[in-house]
PyMOL commands that place a pseudoatom at each C-alpha (Angstrom):
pseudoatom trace, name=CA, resn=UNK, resi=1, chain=A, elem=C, hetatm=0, pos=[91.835, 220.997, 57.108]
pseudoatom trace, name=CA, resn=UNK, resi=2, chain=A, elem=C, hetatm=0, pos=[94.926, 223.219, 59.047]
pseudoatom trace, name=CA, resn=UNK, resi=3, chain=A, elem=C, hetatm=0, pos=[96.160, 221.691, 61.604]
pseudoatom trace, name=CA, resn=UNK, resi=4, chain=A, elem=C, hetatm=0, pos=[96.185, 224.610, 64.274]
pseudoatom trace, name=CA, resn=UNK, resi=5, chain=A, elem=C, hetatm=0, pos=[97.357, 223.105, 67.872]
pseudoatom trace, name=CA, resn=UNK, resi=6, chain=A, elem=C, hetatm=0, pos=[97.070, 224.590, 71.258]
pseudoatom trace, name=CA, resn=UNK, resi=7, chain=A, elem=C, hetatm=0, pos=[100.119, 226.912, 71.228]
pseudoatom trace, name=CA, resn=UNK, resi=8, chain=A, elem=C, hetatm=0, pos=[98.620, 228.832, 67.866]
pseudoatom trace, name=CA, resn=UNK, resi=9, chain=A, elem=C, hetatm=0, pos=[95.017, 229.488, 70.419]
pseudoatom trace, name=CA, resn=UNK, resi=10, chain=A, elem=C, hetatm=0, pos=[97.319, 230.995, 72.918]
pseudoatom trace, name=CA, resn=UNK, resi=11, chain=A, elem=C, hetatm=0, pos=[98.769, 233.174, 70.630]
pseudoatom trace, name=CA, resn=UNK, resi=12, chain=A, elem=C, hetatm=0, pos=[95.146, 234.638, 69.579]
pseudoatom trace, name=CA, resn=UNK, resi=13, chain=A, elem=C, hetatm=0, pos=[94.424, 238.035, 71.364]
pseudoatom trace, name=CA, resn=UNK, resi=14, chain=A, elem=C, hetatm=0, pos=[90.730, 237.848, 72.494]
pseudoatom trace, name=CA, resn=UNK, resi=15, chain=A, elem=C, hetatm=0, pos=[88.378, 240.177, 73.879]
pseudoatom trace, name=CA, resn=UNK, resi=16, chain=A, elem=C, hetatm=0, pos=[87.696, 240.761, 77.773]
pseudoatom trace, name=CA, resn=UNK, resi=17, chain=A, elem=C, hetatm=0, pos=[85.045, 237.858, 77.692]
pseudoatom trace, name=CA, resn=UNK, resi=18, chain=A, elem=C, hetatm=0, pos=[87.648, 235.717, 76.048]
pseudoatom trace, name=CA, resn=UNK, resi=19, chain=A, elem=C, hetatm=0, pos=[86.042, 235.831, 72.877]
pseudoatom trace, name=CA, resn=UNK, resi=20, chain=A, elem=C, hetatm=0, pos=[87.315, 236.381, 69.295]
pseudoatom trace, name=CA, resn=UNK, resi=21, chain=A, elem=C, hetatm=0, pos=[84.752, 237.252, 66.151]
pseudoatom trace, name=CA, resn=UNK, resi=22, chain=A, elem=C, hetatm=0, pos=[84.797, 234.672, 63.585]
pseudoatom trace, name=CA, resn=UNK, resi=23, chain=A, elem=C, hetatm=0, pos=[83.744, 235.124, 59.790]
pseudoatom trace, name=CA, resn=UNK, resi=24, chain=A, elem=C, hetatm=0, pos=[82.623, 232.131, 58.240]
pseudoatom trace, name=CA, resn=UNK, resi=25, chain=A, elem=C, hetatm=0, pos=[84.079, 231.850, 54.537]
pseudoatom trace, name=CA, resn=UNK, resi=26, chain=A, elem=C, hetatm=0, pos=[82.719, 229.423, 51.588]
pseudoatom trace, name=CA, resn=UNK, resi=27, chain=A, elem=C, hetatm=0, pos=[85.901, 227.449, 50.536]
pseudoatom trace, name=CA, resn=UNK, resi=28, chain=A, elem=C, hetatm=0, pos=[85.101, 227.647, 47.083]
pseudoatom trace, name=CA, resn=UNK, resi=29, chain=A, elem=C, hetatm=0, pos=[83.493, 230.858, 46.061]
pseudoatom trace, name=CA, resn=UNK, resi=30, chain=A, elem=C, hetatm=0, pos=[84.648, 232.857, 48.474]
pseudoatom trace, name=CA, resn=UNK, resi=31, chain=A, elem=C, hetatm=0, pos=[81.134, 234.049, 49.909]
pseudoatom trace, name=CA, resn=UNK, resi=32, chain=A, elem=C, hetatm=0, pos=[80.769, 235.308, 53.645]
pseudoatom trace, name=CA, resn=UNK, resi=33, chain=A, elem=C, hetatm=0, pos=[78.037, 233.559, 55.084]
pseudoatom trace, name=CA, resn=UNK, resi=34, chain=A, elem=C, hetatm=0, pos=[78.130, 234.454, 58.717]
pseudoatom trace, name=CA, resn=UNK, resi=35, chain=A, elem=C, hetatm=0, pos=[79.632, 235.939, 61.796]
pseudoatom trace, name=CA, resn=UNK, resi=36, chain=A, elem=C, hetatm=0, pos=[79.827, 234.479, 65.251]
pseudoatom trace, name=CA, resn=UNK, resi=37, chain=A, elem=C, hetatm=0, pos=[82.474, 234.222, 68.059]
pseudoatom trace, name=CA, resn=UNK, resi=38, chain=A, elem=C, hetatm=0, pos=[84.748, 231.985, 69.050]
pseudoatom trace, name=CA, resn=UNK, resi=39, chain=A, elem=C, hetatm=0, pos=[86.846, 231.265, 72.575]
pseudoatom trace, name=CA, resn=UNK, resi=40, chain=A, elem=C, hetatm=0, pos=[89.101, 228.603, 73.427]
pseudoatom trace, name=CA, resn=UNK, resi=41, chain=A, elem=C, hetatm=0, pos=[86.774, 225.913, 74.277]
pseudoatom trace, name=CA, resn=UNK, resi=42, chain=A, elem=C, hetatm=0, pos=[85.058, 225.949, 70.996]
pseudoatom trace, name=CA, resn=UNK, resi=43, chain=A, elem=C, hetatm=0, pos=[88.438, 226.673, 69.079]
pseudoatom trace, name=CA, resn=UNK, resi=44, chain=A, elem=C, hetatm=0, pos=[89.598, 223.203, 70.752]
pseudoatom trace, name=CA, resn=UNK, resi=45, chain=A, elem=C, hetatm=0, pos=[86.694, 221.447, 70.074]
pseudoatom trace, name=CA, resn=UNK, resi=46, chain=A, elem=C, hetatm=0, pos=[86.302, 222.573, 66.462]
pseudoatom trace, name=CA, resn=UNK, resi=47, chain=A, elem=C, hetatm=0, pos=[89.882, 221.486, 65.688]
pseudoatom trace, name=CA, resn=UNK, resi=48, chain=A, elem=C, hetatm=0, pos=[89.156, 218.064, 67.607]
pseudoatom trace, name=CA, resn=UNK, resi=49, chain=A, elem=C, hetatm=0, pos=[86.312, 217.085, 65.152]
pseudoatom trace, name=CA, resn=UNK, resi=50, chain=A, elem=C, hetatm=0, pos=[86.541, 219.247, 61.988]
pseudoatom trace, name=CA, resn=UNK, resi=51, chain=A, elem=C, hetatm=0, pos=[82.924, 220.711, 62.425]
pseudoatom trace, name=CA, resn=UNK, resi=52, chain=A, elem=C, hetatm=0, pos=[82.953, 223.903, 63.448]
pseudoatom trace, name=CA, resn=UNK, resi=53, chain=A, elem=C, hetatm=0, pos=[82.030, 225.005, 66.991]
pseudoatom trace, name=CA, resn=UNK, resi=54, chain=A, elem=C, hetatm=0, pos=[81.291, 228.740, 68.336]
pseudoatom trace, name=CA, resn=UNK, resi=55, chain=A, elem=C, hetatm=0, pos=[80.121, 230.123, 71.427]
pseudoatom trace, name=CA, resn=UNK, resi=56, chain=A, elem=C, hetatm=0, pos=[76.523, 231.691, 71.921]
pseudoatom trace, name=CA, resn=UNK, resi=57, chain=A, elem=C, hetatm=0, pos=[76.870, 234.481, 73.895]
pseudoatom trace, name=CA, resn=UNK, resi=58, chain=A, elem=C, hetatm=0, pos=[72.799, 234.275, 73.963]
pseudoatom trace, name=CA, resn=UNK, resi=59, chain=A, elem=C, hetatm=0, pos=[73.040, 231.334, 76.202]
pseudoatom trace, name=CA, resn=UNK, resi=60, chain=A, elem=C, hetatm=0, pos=[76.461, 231.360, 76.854]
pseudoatom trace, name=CA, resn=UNK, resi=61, chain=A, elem=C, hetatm=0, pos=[77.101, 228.005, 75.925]
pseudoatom trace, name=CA, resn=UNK, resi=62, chain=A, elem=C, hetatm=0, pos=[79.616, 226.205, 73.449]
pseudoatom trace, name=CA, resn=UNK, resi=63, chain=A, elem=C, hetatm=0, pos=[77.563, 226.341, 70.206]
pseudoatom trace, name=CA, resn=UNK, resi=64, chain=A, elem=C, hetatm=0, pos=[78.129, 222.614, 67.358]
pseudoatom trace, name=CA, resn=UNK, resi=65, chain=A, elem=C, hetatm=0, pos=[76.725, 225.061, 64.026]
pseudoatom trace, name=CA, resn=UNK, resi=66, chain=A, elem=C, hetatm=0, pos=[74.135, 222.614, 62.761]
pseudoatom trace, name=CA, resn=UNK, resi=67, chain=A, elem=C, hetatm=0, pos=[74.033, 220.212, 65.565]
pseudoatom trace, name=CA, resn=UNK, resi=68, chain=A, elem=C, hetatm=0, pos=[70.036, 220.737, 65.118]
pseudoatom trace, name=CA, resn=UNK, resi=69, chain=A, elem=C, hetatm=0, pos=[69.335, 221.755, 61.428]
pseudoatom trace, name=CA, resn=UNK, resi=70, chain=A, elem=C, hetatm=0, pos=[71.925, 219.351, 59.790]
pseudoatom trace, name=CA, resn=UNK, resi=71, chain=A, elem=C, hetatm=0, pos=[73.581, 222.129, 58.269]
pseudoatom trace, name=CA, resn=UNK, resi=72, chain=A, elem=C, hetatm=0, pos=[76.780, 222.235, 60.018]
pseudoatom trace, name=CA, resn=UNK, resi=73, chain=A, elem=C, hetatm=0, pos=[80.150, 223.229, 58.737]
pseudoatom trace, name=CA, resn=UNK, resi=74, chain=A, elem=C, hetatm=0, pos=[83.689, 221.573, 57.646]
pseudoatom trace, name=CA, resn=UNK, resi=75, chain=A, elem=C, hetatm=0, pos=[86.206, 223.495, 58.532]
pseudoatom trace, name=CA, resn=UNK, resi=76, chain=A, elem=C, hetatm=0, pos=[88.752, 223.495, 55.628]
pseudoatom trace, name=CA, resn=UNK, resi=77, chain=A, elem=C, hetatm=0, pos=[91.094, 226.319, 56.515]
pseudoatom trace, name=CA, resn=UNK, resi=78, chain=A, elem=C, hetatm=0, pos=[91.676, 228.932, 59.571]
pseudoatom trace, name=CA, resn=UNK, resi=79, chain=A, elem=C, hetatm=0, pos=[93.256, 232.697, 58.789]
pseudoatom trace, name=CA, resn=UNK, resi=80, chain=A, elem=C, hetatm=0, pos=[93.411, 235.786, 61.647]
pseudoatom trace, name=CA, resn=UNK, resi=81, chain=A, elem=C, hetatm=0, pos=[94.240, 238.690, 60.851]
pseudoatom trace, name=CA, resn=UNK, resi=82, chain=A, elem=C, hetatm=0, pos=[97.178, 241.161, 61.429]
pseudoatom trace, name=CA, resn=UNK, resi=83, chain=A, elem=C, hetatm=0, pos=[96.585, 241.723, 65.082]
pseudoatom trace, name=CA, resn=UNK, resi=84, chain=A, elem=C, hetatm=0, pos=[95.342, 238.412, 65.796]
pseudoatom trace, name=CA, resn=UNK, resi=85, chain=A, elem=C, hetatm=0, pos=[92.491, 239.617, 67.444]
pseudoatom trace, name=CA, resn=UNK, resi=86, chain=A, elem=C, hetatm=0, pos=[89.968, 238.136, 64.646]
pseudoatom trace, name=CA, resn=UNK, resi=87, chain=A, elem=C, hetatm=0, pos=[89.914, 235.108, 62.520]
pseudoatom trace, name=CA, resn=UNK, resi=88, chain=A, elem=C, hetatm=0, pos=[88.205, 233.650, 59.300]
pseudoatom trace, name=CA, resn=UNK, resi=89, chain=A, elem=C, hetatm=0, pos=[87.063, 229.931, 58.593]
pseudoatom trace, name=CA, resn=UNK, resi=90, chain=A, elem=C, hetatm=0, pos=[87.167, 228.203, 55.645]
pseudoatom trace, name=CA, resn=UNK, resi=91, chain=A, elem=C, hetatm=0, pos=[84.393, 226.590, 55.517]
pseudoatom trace, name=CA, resn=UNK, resi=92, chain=A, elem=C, hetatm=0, pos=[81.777, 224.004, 53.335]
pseudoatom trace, name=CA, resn=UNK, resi=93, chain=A, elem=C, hetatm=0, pos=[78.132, 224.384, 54.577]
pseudoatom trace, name=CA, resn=UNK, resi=94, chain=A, elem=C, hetatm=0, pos=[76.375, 221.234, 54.480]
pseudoatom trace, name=CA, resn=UNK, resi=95, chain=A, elem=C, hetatm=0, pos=[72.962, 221.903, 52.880]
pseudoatom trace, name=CA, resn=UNK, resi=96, chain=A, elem=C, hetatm=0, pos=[74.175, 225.363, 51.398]
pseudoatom trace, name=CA, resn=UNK, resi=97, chain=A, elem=C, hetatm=0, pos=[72.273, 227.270, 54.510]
pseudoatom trace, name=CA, resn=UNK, resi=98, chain=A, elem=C, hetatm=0, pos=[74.145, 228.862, 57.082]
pseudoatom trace, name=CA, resn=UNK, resi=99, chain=A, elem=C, hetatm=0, pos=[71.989, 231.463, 58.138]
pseudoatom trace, name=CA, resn=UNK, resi=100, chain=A, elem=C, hetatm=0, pos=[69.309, 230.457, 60.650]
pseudoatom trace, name=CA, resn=UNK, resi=101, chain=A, elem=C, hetatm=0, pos=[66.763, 232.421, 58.690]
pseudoatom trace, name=CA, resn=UNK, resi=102, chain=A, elem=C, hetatm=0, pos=[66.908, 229.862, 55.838]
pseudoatom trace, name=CA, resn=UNK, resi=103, chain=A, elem=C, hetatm=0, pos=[69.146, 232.235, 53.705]
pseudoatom trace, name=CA, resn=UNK, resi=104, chain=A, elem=C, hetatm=0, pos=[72.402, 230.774, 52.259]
pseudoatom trace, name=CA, resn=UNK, resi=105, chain=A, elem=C, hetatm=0, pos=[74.486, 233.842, 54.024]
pseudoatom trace, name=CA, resn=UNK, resi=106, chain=A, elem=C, hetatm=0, pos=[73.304, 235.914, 57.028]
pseudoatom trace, name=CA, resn=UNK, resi=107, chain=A, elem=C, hetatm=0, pos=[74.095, 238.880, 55.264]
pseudoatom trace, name=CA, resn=UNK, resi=108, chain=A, elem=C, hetatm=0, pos=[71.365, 239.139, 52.958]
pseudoatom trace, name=CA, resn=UNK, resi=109, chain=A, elem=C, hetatm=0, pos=[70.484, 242.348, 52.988]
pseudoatom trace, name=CA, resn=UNK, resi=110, chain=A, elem=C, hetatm=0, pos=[71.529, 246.398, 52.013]
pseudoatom trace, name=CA, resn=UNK, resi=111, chain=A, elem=C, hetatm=0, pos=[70.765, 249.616, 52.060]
pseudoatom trace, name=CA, resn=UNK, resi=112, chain=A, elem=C, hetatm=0, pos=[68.812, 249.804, 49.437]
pseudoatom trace, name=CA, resn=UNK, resi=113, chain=A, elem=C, hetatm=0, pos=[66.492, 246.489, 51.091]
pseudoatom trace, name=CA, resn=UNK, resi=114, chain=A, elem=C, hetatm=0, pos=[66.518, 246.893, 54.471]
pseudoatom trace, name=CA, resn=UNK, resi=115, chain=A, elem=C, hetatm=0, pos=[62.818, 245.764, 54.773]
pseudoatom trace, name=CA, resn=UNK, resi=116, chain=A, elem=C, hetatm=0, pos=[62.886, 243.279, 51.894]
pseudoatom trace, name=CA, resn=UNK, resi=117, chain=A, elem=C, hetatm=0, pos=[61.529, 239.648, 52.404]
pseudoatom trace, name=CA, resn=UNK, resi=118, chain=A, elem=C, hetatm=0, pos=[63.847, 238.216, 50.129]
pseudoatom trace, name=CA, resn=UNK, resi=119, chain=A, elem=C, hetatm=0, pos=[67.133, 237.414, 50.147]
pseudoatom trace, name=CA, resn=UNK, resi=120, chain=A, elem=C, hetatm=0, pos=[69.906, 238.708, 48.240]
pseudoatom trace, name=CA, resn=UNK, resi=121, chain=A, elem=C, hetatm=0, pos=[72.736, 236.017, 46.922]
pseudoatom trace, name=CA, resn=UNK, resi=122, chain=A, elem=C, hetatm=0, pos=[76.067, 236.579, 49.022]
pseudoatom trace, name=CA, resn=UNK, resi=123, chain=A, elem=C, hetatm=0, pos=[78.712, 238.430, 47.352]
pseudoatom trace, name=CA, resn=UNK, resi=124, chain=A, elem=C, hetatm=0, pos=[80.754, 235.561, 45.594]
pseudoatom trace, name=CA, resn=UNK, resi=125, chain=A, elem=C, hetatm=0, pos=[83.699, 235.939, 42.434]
pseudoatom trace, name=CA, resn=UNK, resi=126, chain=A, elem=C, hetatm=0, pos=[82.607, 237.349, 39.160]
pseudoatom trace, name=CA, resn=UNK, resi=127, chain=A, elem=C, hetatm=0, pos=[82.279, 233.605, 37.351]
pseudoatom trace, name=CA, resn=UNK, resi=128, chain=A, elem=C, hetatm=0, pos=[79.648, 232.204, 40.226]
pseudoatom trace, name=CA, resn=UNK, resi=129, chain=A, elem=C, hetatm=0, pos=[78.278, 235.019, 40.132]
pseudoatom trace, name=CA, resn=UNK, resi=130, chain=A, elem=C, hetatm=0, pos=[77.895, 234.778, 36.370]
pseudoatom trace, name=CA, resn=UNK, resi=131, chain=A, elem=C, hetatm=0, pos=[76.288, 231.255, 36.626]
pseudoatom trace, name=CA, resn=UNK, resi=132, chain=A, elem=C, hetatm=0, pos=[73.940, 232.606, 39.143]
pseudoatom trace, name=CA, resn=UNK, resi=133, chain=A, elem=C, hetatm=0, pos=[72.703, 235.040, 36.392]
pseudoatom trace, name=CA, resn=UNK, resi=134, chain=A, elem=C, hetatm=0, pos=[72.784, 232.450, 33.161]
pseudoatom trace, name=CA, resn=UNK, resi=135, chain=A, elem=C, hetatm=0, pos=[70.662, 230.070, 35.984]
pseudoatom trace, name=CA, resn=UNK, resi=136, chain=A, elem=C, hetatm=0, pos=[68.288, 233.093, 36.795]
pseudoatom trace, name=CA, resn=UNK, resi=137, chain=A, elem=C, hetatm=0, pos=[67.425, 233.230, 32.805]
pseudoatom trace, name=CA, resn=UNK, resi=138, chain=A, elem=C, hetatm=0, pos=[67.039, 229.969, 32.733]
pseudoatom trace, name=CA, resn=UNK, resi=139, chain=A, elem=C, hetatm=0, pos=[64.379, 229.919, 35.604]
pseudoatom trace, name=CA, resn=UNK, resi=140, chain=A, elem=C, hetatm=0, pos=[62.629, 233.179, 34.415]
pseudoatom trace, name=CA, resn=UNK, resi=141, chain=A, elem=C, hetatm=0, pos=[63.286, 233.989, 30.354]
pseudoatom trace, name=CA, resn=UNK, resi=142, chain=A, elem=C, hetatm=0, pos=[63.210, 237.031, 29.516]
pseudoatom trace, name=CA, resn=UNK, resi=143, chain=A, elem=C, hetatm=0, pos=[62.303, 238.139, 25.475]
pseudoatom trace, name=CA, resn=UNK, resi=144, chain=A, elem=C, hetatm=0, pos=[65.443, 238.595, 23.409]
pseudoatom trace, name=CA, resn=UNK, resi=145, chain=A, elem=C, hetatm=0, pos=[67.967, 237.572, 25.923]
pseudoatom trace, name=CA, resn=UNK, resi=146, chain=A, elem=C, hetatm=0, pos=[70.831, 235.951, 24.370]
pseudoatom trace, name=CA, resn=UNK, resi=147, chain=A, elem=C, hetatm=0, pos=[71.165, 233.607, 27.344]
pseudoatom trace, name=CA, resn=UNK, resi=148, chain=A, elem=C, hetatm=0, pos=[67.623, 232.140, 26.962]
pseudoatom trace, name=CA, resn=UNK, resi=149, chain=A, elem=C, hetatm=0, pos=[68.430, 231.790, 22.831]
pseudoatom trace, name=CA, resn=UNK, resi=150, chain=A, elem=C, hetatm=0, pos=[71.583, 229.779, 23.675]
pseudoatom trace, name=CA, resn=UNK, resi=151, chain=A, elem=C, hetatm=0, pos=[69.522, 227.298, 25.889]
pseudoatom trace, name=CA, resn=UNK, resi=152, chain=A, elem=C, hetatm=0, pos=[66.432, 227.062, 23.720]
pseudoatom trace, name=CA, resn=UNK, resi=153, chain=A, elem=C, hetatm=0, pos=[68.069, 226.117, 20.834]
pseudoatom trace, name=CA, resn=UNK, resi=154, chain=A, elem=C, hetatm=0, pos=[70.400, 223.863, 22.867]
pseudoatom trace, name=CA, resn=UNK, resi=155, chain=A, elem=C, hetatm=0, pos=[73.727, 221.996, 21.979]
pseudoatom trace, name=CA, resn=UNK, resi=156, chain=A, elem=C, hetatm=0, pos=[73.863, 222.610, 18.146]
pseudoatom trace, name=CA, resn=UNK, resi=157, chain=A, elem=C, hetatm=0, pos=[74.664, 226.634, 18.604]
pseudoatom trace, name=CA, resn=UNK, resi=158, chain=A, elem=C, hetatm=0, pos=[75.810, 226.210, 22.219]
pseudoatom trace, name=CA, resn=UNK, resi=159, chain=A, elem=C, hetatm=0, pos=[78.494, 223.840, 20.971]
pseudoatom trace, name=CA, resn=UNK, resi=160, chain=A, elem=C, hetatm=0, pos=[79.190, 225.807, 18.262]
pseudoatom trace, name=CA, resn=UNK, resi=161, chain=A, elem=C, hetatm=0, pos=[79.653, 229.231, 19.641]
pseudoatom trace, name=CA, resn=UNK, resi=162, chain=A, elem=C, hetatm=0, pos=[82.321, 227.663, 22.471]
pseudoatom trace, name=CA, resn=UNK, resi=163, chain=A, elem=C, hetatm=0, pos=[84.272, 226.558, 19.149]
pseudoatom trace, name=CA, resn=UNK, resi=164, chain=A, elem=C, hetatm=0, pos=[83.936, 229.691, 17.399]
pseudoatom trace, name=CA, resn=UNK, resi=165, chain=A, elem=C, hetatm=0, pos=[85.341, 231.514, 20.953]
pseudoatom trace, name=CA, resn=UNK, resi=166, chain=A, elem=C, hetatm=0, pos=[87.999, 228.804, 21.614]
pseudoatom trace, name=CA, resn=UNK, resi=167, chain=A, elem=C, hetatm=0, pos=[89.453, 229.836, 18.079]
pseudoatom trace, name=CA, resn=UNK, resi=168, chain=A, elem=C, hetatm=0, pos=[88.746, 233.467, 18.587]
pseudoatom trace, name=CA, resn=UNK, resi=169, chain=A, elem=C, hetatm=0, pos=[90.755, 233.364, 21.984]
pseudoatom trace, name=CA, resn=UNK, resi=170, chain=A, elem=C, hetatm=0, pos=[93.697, 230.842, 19.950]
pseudoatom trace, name=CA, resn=UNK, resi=171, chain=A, elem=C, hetatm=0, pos=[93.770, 233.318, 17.372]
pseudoatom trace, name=CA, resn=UNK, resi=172, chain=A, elem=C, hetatm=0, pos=[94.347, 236.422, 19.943]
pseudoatom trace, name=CA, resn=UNK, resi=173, chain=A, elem=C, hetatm=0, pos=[97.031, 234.997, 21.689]
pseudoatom trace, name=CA, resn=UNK, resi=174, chain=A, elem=C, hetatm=0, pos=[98.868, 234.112, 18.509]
pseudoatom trace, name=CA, resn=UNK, resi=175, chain=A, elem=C, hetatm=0, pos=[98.612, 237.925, 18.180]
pseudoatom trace, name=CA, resn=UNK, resi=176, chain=A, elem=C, hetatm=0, pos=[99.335, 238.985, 21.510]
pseudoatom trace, name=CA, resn=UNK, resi=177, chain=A, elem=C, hetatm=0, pos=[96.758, 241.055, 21.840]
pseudoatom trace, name=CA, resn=UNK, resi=178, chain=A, elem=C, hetatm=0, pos=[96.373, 241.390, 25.746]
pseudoatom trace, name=CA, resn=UNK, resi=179, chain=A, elem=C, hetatm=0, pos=[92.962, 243.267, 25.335]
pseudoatom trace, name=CA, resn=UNK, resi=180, chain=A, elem=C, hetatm=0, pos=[91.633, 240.710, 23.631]
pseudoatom trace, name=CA, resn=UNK, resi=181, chain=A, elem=C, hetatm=0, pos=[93.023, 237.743, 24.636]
pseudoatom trace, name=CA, resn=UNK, resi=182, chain=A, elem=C, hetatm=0, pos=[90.732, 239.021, 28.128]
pseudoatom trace, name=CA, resn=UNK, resi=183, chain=A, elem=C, hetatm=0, pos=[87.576, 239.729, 26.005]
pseudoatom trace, name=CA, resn=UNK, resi=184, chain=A, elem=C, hetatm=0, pos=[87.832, 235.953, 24.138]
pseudoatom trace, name=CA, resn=UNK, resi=185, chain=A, elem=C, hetatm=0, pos=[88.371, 234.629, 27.337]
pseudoatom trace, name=CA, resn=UNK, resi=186, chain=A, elem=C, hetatm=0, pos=[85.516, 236.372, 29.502]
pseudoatom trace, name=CA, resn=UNK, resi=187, chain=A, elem=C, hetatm=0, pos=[83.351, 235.260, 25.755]
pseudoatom trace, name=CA, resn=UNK, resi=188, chain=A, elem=C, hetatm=0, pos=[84.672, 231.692, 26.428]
pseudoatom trace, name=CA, resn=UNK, resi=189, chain=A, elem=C, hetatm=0, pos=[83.946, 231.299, 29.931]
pseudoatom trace, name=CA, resn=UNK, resi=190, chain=A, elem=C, hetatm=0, pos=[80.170, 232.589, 29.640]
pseudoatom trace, name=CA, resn=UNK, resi=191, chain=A, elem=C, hetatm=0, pos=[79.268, 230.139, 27.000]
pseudoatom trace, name=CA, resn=UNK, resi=192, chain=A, elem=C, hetatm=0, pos=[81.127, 227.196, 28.586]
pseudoatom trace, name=CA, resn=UNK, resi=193, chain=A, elem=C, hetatm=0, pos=[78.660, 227.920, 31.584]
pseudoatom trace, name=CA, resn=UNK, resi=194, chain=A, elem=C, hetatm=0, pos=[75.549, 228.247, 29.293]
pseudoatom trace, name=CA, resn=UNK, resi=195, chain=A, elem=C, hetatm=0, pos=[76.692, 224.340, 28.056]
pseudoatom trace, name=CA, resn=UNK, resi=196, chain=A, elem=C, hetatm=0, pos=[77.051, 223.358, 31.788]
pseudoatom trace, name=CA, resn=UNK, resi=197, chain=A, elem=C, hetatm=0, pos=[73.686, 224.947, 32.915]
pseudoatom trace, name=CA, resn=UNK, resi=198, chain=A, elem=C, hetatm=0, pos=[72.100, 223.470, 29.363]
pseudoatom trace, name=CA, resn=UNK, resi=199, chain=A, elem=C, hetatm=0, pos=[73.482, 219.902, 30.927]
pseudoatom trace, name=CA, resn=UNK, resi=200, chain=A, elem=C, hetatm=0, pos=[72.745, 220.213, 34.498]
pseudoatom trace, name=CA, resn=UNK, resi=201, chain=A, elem=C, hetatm=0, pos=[76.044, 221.118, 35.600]
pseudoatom trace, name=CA, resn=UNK, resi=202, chain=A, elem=C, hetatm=0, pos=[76.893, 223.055, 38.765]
pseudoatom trace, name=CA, resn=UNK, resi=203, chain=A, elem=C, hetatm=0, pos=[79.295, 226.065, 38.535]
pseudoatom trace, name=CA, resn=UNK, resi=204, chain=A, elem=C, hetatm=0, pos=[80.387, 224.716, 41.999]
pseudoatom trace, name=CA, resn=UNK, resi=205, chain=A, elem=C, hetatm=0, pos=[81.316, 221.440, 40.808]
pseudoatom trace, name=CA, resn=UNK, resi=206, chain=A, elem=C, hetatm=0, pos=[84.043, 222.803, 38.254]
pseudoatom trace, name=CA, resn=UNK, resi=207, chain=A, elem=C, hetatm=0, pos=[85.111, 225.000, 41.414]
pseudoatom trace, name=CA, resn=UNK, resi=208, chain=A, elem=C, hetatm=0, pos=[85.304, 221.943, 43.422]
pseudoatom trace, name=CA, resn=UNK, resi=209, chain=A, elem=C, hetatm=0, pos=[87.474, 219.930, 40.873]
pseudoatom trace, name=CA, resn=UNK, resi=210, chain=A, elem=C, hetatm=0, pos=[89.960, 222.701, 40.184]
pseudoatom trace, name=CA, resn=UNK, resi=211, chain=A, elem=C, hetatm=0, pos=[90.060, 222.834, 44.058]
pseudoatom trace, name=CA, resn=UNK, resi=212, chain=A, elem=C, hetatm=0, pos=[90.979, 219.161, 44.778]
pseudoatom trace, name=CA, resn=UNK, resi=213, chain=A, elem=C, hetatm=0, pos=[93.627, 219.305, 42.090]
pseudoatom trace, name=CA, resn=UNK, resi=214, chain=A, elem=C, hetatm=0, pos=[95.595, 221.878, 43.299]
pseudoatom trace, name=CA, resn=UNK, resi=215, chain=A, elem=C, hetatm=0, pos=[95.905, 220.026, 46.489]
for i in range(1, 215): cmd.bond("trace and resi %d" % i, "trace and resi %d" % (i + 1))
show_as sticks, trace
zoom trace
């Protein structure tokens, strides 16, 4: 976690009511899950324990996010913005649920499903959201999807098709082809996933390792 201390709060420009709008960031794919305002009180306390706090202007009270549900948040990393006058947290949610409706992100809905009772997935980066697709065959196959034929038949052409890519992509940057080094690559990627959803594997926990090594 950032260590932020008092003199970085006073240097935050908030509102009349001493408030600031947060955005609530997932540290590892990048999905918003929420807004919600901050002041100095809950800026102090958050920093204090790790977890982060917000106020509720509702009851106008210091808010502990998850203090009831369990699903509470670790702050990782704290960004504001050009004017300092709004801020984002870095954040892991605890039980992958941030929104009070049960949805992984409050903002679960568009213009296109305003009155929808389901929710949409948060916008995330193109490989997660990848996984989230080769896990949505999985759950619900659909006929001639080359997805579902990769996982039916299982390791023997899974494991084959990552070493027929793997060469493909060796042999296009021995040629320098930039186009198609990026094609063999993006090929690569998809059917390392199908292997890791054929085995149980979480895109999230490859996310997680590459994160903790780069610390």
């Amino acid at each position: 976690m950032t260590k932020l201390n008092q003199d970085f709060i006073e240097k935050l420009r908030f509102n009349e009511k001493g408030l600031i709008p947060v955005i609530a960031q997932d540290w590892l794919d990048g999905a918003i899950l929420m807004m919600a305002w901050a002041n100095k009180l809950s800026l102090e306390e958050t920093l204090k324990t790790g977890e982060v706090h917000y106020w509720s202007r509702s009851r106008e009270k210091l808010w502990h996010k998850g203090e009831t549900s369990g699903h509470t948040q670790i702050l990782k990393e704290v960004r504001f913005d050009c004017d300092s006058d709004a801020m984002v947290f870095l954040i892991e949610q605890v039980g992958s649920i941030s929104c009070h409706k049960g949805a992984r992100s409050c903002f679960f809905k568009d213009s296109k499903n305003q009155n929808s009772e389901s929710f949409l997935l948060p916008f995330t980066d193109a490989c997660s959201e990848l996984f989230e697709t080769i896990k949505n065959r999985s759950l619900n196959p659909r006929s001639g999807s080359y997805t579902n034929s990769l996982l039916e038949e299982g390791d023997n052409k899974i494991l084959k098709k990552i070493g027929e890519e793997g060469a493909e992509f060796v042999m296009a940057c021995k040629d320098k082809e930039v186009e198609a080094i990026s094609n063999e690559a993006a090929d690569l990627i998809f059917h390392l996933q199908v292997a890791l959803k054929y085995h149980n594997v979480e895109w999230r926990d490859v996310l997680e390792v590459l994160a903790n090594r780069r610390k």
